[in-house]
TORKOL-4160 file (C-alpha; in steps of 0.2 Angstrom, whole numbers, padded with zeros to 4 digits, m for minus):
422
<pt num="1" X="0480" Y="0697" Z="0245"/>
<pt num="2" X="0482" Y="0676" Z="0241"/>
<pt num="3" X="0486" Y="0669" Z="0257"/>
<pt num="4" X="0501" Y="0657" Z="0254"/>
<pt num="5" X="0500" Y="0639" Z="0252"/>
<pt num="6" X="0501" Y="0629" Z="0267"/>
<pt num="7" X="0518" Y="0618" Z="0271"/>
<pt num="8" X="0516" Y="0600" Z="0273"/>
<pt num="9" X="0521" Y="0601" Z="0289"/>
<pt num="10" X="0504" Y="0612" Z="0291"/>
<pt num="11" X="0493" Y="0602" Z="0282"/>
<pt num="12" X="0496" Y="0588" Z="0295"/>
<pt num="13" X="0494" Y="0599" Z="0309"/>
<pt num="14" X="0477" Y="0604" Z="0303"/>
<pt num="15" X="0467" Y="0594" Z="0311"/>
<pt num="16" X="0473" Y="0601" Z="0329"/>
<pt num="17" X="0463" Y="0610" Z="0340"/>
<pt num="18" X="0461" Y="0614" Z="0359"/>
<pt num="19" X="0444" Y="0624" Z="0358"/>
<pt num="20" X="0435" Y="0607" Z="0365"/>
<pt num="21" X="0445" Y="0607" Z="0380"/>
<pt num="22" X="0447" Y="0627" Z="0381"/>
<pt num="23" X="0428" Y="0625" Z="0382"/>
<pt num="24" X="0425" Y="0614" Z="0394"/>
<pt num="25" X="0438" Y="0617" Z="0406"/>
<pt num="26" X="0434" Y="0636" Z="0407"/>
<pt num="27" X="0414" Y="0631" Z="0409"/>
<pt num="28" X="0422" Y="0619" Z="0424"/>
<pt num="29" X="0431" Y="0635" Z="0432"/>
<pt num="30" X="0418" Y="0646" Z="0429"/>
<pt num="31" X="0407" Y="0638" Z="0439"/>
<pt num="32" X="0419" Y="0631" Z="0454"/>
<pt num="33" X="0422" Y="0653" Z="0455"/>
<pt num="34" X="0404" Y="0655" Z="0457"/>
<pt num="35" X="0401" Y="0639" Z="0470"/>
<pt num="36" X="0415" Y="0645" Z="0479"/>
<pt num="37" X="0413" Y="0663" Z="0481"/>
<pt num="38" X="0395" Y="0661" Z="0483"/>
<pt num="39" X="0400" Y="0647" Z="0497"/>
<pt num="40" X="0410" Y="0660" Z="0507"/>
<pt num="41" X="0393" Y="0672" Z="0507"/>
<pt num="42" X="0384" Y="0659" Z="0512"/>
<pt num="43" X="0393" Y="0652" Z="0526"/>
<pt num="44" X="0401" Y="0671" Z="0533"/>
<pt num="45" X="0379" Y="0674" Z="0530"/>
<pt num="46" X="0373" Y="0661" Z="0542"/>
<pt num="47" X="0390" Y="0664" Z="0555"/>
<pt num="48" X="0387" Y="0684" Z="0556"/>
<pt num="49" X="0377" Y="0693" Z="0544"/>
<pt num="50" X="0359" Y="0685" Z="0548"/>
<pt num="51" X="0362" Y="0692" Z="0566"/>
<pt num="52" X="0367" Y="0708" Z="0563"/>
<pt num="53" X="0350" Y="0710" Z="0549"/>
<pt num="54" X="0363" Y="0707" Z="0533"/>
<pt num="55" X="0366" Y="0728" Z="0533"/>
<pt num="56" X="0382" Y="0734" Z="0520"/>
<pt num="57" X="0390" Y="0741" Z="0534"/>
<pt num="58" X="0393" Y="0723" Z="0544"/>
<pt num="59" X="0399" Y="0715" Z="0529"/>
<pt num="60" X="0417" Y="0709" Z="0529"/>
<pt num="61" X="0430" Y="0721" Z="0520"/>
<pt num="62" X="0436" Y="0704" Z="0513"/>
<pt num="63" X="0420" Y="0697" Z="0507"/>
<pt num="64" X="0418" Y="0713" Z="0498"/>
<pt num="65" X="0435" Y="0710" Z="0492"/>
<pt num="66" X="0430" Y="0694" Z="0486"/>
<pt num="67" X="0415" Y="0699" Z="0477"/>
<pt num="68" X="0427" Y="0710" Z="0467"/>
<pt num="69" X="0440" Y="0696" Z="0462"/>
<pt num="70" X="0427" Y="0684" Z="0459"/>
<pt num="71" X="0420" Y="0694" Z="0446"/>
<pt num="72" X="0435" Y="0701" Z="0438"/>
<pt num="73" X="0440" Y="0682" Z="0436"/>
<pt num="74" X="0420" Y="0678" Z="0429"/>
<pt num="75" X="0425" Y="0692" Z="0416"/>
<pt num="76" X="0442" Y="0685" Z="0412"/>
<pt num="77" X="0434" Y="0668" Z="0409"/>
<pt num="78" X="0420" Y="0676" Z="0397"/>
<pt num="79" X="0435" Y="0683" Z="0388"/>
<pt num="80" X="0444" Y="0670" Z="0384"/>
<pt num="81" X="0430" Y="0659" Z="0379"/>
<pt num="82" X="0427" Y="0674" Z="0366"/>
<pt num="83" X="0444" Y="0671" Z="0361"/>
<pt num="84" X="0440" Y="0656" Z="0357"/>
<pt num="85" X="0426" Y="0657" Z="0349"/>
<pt num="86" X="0437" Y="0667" Z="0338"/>
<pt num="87" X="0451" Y="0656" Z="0333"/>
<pt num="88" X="0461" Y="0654" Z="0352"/>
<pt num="89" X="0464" Y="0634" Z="0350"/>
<pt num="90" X="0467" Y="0633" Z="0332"/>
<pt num="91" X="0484" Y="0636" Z="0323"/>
<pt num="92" X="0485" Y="0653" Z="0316"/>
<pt num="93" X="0486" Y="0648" Z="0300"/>
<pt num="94" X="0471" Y="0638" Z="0301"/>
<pt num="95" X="0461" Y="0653" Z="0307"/>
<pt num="96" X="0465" Y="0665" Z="0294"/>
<pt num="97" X="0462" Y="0654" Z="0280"/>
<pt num="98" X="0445" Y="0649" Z="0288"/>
<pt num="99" X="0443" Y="0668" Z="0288"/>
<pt num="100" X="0435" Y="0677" Z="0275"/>
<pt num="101" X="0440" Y="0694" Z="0282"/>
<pt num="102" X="0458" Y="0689" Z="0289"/>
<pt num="103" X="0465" Y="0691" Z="0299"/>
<pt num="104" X="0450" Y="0701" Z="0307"/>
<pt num="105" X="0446" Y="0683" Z="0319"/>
<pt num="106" X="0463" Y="0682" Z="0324"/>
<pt num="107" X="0464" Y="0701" Z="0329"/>
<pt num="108" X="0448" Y="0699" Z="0340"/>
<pt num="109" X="0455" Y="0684" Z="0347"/>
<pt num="110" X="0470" Y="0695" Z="0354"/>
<pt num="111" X="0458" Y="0708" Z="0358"/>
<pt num="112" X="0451" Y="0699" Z="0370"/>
<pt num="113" X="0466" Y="0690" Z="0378"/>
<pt num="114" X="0475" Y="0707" Z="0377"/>
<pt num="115" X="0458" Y="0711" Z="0391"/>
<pt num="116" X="0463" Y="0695" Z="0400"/>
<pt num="117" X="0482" Y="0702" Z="0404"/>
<pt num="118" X="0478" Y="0719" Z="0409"/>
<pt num="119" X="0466" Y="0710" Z="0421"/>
<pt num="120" X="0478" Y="0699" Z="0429"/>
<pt num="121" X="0485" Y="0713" Z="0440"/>
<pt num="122" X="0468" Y="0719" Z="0447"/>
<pt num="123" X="0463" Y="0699" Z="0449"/>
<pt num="124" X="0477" Y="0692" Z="0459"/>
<pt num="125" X="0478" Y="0710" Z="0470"/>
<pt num="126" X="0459" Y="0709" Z="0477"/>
<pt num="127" X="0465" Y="0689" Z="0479"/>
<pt num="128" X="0477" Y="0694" Z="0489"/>
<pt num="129" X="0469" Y="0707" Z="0499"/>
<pt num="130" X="0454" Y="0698" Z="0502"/>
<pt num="131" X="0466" Y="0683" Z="0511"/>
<pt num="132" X="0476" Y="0698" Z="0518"/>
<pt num="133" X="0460" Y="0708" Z="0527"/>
<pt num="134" X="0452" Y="0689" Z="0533"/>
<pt num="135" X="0470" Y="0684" Z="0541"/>
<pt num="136" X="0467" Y="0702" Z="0551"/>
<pt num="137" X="0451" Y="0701" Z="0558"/>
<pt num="138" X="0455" Y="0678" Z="0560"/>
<pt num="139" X="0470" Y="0681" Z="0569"/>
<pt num="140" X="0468" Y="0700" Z="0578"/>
<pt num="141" X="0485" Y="0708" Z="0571"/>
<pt num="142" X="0490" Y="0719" Z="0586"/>
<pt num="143" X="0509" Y="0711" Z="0589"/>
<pt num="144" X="0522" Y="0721" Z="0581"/>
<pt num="145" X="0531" Y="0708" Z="0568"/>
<pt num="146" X="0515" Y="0704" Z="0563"/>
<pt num="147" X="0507" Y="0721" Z="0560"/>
<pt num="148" X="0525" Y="0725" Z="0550"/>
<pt num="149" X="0521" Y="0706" Z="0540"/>
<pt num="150" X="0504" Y="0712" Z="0537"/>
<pt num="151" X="0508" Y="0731" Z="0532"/>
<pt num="152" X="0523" Y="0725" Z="0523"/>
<pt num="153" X="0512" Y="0712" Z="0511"/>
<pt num="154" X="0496" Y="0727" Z="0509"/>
<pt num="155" X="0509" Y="0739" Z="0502"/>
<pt num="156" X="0520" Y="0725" Z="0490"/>
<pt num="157" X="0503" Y="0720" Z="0483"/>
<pt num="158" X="0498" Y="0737" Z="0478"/>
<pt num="159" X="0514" Y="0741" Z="0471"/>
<pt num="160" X="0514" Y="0727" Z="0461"/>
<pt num="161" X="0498" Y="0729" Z="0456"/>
<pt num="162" X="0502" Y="0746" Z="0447"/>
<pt num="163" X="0519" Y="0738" Z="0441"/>
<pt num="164" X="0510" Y="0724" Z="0431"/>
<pt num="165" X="0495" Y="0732" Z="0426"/>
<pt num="166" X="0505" Y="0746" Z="0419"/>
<pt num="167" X="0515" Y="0734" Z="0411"/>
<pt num="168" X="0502" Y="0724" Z="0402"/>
<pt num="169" X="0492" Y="0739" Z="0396"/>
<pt num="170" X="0507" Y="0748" Z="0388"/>
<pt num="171" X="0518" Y="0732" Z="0383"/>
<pt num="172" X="0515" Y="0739" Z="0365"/>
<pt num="173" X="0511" Y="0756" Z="0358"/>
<pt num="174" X="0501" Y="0761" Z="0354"/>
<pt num="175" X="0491" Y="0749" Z="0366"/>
<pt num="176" X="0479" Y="0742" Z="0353"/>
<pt num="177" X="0494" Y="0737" Z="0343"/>
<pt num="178" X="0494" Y="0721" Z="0354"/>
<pt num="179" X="0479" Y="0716" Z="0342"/>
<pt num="180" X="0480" Y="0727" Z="0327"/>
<pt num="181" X="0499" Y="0721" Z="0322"/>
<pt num="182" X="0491" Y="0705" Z="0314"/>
<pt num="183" X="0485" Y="0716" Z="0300"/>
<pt num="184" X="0503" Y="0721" Z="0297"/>
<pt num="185" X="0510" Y="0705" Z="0297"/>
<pt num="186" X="0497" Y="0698" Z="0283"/>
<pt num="187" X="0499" Y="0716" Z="0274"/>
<pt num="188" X="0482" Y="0718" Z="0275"/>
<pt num="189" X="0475" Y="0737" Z="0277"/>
<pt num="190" X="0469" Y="0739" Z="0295"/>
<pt num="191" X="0453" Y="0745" Z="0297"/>
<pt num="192" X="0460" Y="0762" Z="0302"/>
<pt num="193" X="0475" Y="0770" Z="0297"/>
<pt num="194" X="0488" Y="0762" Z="0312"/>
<pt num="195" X="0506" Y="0758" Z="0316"/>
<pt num="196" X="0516" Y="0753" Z="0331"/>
<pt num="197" X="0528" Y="0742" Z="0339"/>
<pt num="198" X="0527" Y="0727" Z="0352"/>
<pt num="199" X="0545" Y="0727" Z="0359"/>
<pt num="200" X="0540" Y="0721" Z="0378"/>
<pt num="201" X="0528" Y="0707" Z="0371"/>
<pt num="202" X="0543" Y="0694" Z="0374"/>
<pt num="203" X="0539" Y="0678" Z="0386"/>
<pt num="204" X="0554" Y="0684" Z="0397"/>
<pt num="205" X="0546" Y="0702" Z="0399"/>
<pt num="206" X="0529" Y="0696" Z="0402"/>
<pt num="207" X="0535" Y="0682" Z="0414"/>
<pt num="208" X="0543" Y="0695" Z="0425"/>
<pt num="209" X="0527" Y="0703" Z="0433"/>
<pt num="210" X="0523" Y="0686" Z="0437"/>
<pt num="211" X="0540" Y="0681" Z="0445"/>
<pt num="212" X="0536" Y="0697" Z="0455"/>
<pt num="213" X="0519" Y="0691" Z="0460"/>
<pt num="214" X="0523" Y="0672" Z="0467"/>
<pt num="215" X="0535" Y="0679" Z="0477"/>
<pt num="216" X="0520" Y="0688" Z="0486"/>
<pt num="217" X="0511" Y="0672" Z="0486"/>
<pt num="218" X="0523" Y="0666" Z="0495"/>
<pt num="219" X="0524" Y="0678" Z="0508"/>
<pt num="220" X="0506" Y="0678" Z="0510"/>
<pt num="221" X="0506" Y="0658" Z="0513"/>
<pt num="222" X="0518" Y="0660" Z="0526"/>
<pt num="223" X="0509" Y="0672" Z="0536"/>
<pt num="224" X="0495" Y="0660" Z="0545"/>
<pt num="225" X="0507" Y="0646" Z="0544"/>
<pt num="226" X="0520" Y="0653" Z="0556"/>
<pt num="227" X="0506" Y="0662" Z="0567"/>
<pt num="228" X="0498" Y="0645" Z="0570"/>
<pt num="229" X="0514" Y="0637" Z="0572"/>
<pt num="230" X="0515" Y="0649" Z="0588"/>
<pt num="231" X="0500" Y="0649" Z="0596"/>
<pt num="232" X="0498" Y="0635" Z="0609"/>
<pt num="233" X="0485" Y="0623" Z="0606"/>
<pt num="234" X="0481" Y="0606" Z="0603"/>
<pt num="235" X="0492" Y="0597" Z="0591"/>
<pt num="236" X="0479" Y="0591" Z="0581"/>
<pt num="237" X="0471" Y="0604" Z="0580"/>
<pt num="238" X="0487" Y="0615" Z="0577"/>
<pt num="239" X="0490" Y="0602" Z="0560"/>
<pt num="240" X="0472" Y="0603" Z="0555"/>
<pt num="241" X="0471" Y="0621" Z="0553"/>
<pt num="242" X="0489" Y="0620" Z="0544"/>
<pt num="243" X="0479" Y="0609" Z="0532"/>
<pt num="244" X="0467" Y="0621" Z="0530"/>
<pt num="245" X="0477" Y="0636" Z="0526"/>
<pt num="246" X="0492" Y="0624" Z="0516"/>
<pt num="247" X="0480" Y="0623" Z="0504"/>
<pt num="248" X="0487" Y="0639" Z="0495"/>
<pt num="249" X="0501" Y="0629" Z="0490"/>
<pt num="250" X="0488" Y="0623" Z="0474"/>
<pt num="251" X="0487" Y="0641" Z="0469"/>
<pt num="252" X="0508" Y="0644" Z="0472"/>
<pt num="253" X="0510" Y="0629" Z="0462"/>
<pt num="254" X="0499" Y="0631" Z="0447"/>
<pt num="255" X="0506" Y="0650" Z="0449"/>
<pt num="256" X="0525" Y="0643" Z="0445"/>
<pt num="257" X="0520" Y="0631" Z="0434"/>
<pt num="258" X="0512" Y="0646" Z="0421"/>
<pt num="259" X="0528" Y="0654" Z="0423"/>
<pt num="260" X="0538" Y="0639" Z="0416"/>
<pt num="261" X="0527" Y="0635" Z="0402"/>
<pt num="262" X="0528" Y="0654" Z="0396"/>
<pt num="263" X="0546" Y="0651" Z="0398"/>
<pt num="264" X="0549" Y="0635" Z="0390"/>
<pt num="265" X="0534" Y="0631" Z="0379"/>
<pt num="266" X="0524" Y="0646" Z="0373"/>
<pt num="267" X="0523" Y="0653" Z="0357"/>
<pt num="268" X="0517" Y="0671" Z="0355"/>
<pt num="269" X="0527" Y="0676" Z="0338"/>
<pt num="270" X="0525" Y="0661" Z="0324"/>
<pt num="271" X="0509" Y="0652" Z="0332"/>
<pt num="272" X="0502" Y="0663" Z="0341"/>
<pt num="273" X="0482" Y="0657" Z="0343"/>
<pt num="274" X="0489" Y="0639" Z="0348"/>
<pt num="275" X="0505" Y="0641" Z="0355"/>
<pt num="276" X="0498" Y="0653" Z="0369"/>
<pt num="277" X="0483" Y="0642" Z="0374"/>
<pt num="278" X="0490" Y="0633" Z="0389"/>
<pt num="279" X="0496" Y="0646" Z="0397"/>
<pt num="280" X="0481" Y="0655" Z="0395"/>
<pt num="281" X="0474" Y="0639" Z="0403"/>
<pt num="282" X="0482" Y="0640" Z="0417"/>
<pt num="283" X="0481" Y="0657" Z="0423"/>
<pt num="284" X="0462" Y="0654" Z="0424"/>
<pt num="285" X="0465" Y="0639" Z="0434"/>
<pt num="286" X="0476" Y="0650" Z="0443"/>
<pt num="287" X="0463" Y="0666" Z="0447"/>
<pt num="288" X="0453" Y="0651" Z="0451"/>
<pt num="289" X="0461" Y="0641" Z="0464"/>
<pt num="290" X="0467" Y="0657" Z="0473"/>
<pt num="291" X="0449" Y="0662" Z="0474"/>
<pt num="292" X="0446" Y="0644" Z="0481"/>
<pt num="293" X="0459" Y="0644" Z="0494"/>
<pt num="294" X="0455" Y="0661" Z="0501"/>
<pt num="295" X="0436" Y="0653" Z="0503"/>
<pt num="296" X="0439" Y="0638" Z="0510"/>
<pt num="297" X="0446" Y="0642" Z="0527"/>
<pt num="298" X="0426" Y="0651" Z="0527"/>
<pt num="299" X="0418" Y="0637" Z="0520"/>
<pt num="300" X="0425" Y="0620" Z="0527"/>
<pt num="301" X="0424" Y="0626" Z="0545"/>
<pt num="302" X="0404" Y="0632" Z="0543"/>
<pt num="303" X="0400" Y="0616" Z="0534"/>
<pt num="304" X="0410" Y="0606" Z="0550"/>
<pt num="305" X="0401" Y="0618" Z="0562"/>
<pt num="306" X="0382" Y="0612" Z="0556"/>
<pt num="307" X="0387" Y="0596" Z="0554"/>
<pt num="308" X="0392" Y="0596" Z="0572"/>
<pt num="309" X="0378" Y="0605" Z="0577"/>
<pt num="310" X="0367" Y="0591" Z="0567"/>
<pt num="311" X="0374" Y="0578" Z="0578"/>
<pt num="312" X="0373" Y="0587" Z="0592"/>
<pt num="313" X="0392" Y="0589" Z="0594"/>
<pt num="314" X="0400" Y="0604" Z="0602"/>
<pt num="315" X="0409" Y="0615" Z="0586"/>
<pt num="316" X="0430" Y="0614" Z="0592"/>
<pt num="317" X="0432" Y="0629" Z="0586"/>
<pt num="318" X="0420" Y="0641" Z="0596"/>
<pt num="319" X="0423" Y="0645" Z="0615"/>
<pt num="320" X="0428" Y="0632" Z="0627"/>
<pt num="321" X="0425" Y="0636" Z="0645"/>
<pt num="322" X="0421" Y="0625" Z="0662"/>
<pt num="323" X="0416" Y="0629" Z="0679"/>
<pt num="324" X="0423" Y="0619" Z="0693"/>
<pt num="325" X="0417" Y="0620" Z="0713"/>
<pt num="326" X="0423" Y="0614" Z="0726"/>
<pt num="327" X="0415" Y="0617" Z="0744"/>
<pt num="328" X="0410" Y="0637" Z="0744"/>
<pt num="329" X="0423" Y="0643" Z="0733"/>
<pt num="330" X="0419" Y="0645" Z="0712"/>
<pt num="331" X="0432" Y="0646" Z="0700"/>
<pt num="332" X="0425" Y="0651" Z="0682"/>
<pt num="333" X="0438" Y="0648" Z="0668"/>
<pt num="334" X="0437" Y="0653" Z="0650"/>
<pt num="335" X="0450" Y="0647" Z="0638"/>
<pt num="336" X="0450" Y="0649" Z="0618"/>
<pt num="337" X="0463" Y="0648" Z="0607"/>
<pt num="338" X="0466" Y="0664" Z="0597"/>
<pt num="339" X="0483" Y="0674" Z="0591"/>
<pt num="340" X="0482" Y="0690" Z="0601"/>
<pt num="341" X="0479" Y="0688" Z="0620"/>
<pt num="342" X="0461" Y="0697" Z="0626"/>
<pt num="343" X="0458" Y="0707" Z="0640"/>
<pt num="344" X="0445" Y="0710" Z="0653"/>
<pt num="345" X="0441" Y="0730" Z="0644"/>
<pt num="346" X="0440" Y="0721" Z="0628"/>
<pt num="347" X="0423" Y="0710" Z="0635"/>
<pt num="348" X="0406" Y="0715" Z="0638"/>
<pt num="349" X="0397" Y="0710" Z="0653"/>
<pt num="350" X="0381" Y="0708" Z="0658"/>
<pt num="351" X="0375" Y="0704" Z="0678"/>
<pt num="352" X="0361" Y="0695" Z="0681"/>
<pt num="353" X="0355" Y="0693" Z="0699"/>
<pt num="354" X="0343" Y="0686" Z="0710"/>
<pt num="355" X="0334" Y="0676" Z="0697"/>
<pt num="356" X="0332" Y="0692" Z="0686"/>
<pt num="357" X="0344" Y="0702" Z="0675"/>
<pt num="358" X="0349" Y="0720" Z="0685"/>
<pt num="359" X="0354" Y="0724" Z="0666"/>
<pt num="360" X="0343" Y="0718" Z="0650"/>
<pt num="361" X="0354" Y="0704" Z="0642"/>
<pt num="362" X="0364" Y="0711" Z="0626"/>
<pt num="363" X="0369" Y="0702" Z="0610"/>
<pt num="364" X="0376" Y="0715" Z="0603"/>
<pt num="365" X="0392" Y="0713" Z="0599"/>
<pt num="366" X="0406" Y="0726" Z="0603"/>
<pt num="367" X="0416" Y="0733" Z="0588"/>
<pt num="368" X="0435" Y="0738" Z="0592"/>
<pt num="369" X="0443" Y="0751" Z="0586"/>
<pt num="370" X="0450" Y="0738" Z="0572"/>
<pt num="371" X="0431" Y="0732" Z="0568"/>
<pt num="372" X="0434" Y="0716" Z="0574"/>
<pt num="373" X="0418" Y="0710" Z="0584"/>
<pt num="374" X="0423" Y="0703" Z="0599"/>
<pt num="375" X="0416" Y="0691" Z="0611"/>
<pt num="376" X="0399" Y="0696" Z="0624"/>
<pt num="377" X="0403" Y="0686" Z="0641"/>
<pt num="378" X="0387" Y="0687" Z="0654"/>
<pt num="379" X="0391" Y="0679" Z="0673"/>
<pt num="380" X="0375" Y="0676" Z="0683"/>
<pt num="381" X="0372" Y="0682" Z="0700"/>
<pt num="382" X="0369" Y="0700" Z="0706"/>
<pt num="383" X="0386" Y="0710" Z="0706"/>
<pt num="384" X="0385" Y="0715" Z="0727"/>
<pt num="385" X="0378" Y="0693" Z="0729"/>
<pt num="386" X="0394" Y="0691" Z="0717"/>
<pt num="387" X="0405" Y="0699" Z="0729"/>
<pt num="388" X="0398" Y="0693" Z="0746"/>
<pt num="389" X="0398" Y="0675" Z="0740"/>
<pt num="390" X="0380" Y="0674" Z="0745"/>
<pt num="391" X="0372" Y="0669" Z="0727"/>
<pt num="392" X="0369" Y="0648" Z="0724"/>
<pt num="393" X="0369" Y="0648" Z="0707"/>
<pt num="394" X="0385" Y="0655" Z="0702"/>
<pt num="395" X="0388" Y="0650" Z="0681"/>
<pt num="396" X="0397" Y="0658" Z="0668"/>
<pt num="397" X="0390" Y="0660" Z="0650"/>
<pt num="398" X="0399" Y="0665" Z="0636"/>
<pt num="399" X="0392" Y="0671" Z="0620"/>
<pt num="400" X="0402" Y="0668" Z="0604"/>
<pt num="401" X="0396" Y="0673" Z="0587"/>
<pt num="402" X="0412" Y="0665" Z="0577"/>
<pt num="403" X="0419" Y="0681" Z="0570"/>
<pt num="404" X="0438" Y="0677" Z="0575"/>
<pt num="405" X="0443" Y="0659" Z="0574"/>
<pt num="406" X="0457" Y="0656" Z="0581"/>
<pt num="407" X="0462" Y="0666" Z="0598"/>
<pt num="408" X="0476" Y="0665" Z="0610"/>
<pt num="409" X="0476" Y="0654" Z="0624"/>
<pt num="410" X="0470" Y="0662" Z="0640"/>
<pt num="411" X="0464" Y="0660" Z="0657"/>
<pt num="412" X="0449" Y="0673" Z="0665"/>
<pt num="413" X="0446" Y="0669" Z="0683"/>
<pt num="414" X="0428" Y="0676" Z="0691"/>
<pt num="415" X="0430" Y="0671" Z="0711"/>
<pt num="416" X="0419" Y="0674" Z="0725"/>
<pt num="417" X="0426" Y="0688" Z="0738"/>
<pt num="418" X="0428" Y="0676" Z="0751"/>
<pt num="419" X="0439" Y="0667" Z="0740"/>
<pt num="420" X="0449" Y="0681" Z="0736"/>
<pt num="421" X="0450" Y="0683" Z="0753"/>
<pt num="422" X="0461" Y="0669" Z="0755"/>
């Protein structure tokens, strides 16, 4: 069949194309998912995984998480830039008169960017969990409105995720319809005998799973907000790590603004292979931020840590404990910053006495019930010269390997029995 003859109005317009910058912008975000999820490995690697020998059963439930998102969003990238290789960045009409088997470019294009929608659910949901499981282990959930935040945002996510996914697969039927229907629409026989209708393909219906999904975002945000907000530390420091995690306010706002240029400025129907191309845009930049924000709060503070330890600083993160004397009595403190208060039966301890360990020193780490490595503390002195006051050299020690971050001010006092005598 004789394609009609172009309209002035595309004849000016032929000359447009986005497949330079679709190009070069997806390369960009290609490779920022890559640096950033392998930047995560790396610093959880040389935090924790290099001393427990790097087997599968230490690794992270988030980083295994992140592995997943990382590469659905490496396969939504490859996608669309075989869209575009197809004709995504070119007006429609453009592609099928460059076509000599039209529209069979533009029905791969939509091929592949009907793959890119079924895989937003699946994307945005190991996102989510992988935030989701790294604020559990960061902040120790084991206070009741936090566990019911937590739980609450674990079940929302997985219903939404079946809710969109479901919703992209089947927004036309048959599915394949959603690529096929441009055969119809240029009455051109399909390759195989076909028909079908795409009545949920509207920029309302698809924007809704979306709406749906920021509201998540949102909730997710909030969570290390207001728990940092309540623990009792220093303010600077308090605002710092607010910094860190505000970050996710990129992702929420790129999130919105893909929502309102579907709404407002996408064209599925007349233009379809140029009108959708920004907002295709942006949900990769989207997958892509999200993966960045959940792998900064990893990555900044292991690059500050060996920077510290390079100048020979002391991390402000990690443990901060003293010893103070005074006379005969010994008071050994230990105060860290963390969201759930610890105590003495969640420690390990280790005596060491006269000189020599009663005990061989551990430094392995105990795993409670919740797999959350927790800290190893060793006081020197025999347990009986501890007691009797009778040891000199009376220090504390406490051995950190970084797992929780942030933790709960408290105060651990070791005293000799003559001052608990008093």
């Amino acid at each position: 069949m004789t394609l009609p003859p172009l309209t002035p109005l595309q004849q000016a317009q032929w000359d447009n194309d986005r497949r330079p910058s679709l190009y070069v912008s997806l390369s960009i975000l290609l490779v920022v998912n890559n640096l950033t999820a392998g930047g995560r490995l790396v610093a959880n690697y040389f935090s924790h995984y290099r001393h427990s020998g790097f087997k599968f059963r230490h690794i992270f439930v988030e980083d295994l998480f992140m592995l997943v998102s990382a590469g659905f969003v490496n396969v939504v990238i490859g996608n669309l830039l075989a869209a575009t290789h197809y004709g995504l960045g070119l007006h429609s009409w453009r592609v099928v008169a460059e076509d000599p088997h039209y529209p069979r470019n533009l029905s791969n294009a939509f091929k592949h960017v009907w793959i890119v929608m079924v895989l937003t659910g699946p994307t945005f949901t190991f996102i989510k969990l992988t935030l989701l499981y790294f604020y559990r282990r960061l902040f120790l959930v084991n206070q009741k409105w936090l566990k019911v935040a937590w739980w609450g945002n674990v079940i929302y996510v997985l219903l939404w995720f079946f809710g969109a996914t479901g919703f992209y697969i089947f927004q036309c039927w048959p599915v394949q319809w959603y690529y096929m229907r441009y055969y119809s629409r240029y009455h051109v026989p399909p390759p195989y005998p076909i028909e079908g209708q795409c009545n949920a393909t509207t920029v309302i219906h698809v924007a809704v799973p979306l709406i749906f999904g920021i509201v998540s975002d949102v909730a997710i945000l909030l969570l290390p907000l207001v728990t940092i907000s309540q623990l009792r530390m220093a303010r600077k420091t308090k605002f710092g790590l607010v910094g860190v995690f505000s970050i996710g306010v990129v992702a929420c706002a790129l999130d919105m603004a893909r929502i309102i240029e579907l709404t407002t400025d996408t064209d599925d129907k007349v233009d379809p292979s140029y009108g959708v191309v920004i907002f295709l845009a942006l949900s990769a930049a989207t997958e892509v931020t999200a993966i960045t924000c959940a792998c900064l709060p990893v990555i900044v503070p292991a690059i500050f840590k060996a920077y510290k330890s390079h100048q020979g600083q002391e991390y402000p993160y990690a443990l901060d404990y003293s010893d103070r004397t005074s006379g005969a009595a010994s008071v050994y403190n230990r105060r860290s910053h963390a969201f759930a208060p610890l105590d003495e039966t969640r420690l390990k301890t280790t005596i060491y006495g006269g000189g020599k360990a009663n005990n061989a020193a551990t430094h392995s780490r105990e795993i409670d019930k919740d797999n959350i490595p927790l800290a190893n503390v060793a006081q020197a002195g025999s347990l009986d010269a501890f007691q009797n006051g009778s040891q000199e050299d009376r220090t504390t020690s406490i051995e950190y390997d970084g797992t929780a971050q942030i933790w709960v001010e408290r105060q651990i006092e070791v005293k000799s029995a003559e001052e608990q005598s008093i």
